[in-house]
C-alpha positions as a Markdown table, in Angstrom:
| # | Residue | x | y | z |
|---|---|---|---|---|
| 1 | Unk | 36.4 | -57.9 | 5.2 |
| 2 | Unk | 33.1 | -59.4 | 5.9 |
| 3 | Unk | 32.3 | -56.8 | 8.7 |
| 4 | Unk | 33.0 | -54.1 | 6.2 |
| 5 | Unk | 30.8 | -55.8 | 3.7 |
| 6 | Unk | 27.9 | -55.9 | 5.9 |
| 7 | Unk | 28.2 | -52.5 | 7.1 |
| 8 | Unk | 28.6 | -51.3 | 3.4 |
| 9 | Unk | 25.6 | -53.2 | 2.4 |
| 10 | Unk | 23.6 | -51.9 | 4.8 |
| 11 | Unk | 25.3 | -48.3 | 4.8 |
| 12 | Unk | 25.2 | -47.7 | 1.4 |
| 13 | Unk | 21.9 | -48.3 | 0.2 |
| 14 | Unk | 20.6 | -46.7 | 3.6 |
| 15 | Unk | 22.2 | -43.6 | 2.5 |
| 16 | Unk | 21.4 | -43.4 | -1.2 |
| 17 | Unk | 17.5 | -43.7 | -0.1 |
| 18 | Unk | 17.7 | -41.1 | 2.2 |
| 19 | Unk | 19.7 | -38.5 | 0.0 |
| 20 | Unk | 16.6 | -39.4 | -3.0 |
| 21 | Unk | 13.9 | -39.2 | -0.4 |
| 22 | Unk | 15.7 | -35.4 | 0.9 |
| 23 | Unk | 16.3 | -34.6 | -2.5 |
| 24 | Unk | 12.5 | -35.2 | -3.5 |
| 25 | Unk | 11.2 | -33.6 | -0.5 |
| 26 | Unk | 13.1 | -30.5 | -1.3 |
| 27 | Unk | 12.0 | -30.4 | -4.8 |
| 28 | Unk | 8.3 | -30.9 | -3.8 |
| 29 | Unk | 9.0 | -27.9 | -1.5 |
| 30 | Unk | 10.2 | -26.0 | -4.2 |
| 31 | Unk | 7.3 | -26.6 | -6.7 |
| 32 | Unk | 10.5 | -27.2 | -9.1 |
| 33 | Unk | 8.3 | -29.3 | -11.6 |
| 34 | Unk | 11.1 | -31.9 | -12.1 |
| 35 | Unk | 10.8 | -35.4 | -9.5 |
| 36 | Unk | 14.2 | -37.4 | -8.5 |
| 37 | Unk | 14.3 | -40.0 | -11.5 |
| 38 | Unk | 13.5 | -37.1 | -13.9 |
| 39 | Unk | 16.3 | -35.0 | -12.3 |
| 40 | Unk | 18.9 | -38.3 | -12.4 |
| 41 | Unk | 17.9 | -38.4 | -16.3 |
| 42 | Unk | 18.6 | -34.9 | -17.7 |
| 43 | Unk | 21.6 | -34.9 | -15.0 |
| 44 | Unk | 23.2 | -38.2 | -16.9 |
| 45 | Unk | 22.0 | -36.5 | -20.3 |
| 46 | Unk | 23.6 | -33.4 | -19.6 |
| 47 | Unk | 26.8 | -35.2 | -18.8 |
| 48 | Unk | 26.6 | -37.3 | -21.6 |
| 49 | Unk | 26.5 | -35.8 | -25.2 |
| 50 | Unk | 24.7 | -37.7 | -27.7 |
| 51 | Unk | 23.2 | -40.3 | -25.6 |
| 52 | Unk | 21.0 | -42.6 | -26.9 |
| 53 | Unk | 18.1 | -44.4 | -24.8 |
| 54 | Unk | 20.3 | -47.6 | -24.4 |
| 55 | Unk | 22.6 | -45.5 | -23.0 |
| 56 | Unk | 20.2 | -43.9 | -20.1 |
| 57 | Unk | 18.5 | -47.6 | -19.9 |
| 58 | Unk | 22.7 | -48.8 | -19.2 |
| 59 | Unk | 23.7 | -46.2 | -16.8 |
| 60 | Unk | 20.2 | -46.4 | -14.7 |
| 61 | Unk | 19.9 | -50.3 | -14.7 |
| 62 | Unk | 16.5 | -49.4 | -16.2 |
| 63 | Unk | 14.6 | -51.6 | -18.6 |
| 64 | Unk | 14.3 | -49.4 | -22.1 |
| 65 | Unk | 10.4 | -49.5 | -21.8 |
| 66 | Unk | 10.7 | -48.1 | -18.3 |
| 67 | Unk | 12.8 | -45.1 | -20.0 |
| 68 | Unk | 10.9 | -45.0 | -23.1 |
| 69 | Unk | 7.9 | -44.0 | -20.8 |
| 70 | Unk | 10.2 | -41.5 | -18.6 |
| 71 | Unk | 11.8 | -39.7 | -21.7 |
| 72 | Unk | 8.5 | -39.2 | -23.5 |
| 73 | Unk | 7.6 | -37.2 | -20.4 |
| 74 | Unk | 11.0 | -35.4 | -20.5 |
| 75 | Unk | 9.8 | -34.6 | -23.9 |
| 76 | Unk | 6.2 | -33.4 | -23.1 |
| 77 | Unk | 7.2 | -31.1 | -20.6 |
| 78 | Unk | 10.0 | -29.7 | -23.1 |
| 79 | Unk | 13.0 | -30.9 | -21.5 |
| 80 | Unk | 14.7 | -33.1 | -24.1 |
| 81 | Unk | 14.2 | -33.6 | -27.4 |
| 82 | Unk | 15.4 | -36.7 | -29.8 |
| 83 | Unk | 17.4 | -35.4 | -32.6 |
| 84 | Unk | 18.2 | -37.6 | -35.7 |
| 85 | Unk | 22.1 | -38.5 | -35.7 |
| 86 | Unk | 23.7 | -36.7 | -38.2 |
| 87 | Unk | 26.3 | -40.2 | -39.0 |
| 88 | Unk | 23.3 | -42.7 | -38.3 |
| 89 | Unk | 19.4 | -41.9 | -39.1 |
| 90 | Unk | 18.5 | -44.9 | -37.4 |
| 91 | Unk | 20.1 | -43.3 | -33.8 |
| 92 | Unk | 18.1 | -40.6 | -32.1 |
| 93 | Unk | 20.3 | -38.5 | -29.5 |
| 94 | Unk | 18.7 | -37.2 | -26.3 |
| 95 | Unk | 19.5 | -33.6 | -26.1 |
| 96 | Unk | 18.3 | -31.7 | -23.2 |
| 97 | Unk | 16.5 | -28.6 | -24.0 |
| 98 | Unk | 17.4 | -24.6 | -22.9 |
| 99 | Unk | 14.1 | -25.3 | -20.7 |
| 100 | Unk | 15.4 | -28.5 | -19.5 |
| 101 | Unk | 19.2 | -26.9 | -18.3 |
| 102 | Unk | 16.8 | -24.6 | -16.3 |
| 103 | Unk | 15.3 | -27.0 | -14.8 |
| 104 | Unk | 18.5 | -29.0 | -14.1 |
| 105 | Unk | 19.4 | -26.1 | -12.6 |
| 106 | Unk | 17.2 | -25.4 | -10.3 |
| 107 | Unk | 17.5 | -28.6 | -8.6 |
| 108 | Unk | 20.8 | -29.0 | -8.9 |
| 109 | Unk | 20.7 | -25.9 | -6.5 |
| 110 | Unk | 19.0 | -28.1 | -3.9 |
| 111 | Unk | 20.5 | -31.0 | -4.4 |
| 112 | Unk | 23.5 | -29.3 | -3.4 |
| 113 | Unk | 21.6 | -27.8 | -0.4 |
| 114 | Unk | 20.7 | -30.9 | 1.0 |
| 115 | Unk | 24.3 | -32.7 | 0.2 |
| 116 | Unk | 25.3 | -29.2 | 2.7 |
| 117 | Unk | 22.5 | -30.4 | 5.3 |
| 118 | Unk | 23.8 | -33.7 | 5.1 |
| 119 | Unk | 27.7 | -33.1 | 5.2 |
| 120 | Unk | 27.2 | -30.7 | 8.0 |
| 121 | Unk | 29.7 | -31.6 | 11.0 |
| 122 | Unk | 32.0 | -33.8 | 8.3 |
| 123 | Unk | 35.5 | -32.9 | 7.7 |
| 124 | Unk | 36.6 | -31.7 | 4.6 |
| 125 | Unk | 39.9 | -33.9 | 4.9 |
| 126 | Unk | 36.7 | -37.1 | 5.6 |
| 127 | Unk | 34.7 | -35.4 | 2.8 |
| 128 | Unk | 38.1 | -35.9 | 0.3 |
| 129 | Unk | 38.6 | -39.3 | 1.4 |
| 130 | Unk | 34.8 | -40.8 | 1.1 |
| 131 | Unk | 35.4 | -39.6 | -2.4 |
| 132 | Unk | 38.7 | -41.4 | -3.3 |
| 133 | Unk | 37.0 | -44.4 | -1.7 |
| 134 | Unk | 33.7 | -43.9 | -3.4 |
| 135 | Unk | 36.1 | -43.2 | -7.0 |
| 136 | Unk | 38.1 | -46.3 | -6.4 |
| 137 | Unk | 35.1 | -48.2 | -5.9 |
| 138 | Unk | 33.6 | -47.3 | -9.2 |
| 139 | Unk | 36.9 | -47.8 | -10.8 |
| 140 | Unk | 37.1 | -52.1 | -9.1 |
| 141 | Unk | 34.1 | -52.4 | -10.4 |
| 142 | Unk | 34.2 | -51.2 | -13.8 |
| 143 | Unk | 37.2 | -52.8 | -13.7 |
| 144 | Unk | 35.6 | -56.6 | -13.6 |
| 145 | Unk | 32.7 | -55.3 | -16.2 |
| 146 | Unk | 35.3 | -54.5 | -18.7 |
């Protein structure tokens, strides 16, 4: 297994770098108004009904003042807004804006274009089974967080 470990250390993160760095190039090229992070934000909020800021900081590995400072520009450009918990005042939920499903939209359209670019020449049968791997992967290792 410690061939397969060193290829997936070097594999994976090699791969997830140069998805974000196509993904961002493609949204610069687009003028969509929204960077990687900020997509990966309202993409996890849309996903995730009343999520609070520990949540985002939890599924990010982000320090909260890191996504303090990212949400309050989700919020200045009108993307999300914090709305008062009807159960708990203390708890403000992150609810993503018409304007900000718009612009989740919009680069969700080329995500999937460069995910096309990308998976161009790979088998849909290899596409299918990089994504049970990938899913059992998540599962191990939620497994031994739980």
């Amino acid at each position: 297994m410690s061939t397969h470990s060193n290829r997936l250390a070097a594999a994976l993160p090699m791969s997830m770098r140069i998805l974000a760095r196509n993904l961002g190039l493609a949204l610069d090229a687009a003028d969509v108004g929204v960077n990687v992070p900020q997509f990966g934000m309202l993409d996890f909020l849309l996903t995730n009904s009343e999520a609070v800021q520990t949540d985002l900081a939890n599924h990010l590995h982000k320090d909260k003042s890191v996504i303090l400072r990212q949400l309050d520009q989700l919020e200045q450009a009108g993307w999300v807004e914090r709305q008062m918990d009807p159960e708990d005042r203390r708890r403000k939920n992150l609810v993503v804006t018409k304007a900000g499903r718009e612009i989740h939209r919009k680069a969700a359209k080329l995500r999937d274009k460069v995910f096309e670019q990308v998976l161009e020449g790979v088998a849909q049968k290899d596409l299918e089974t990089m994504l049970r791997v990938l899913q059992r992967m998540v599962e191990n290792a939620s497994a031994d967080n739980a």
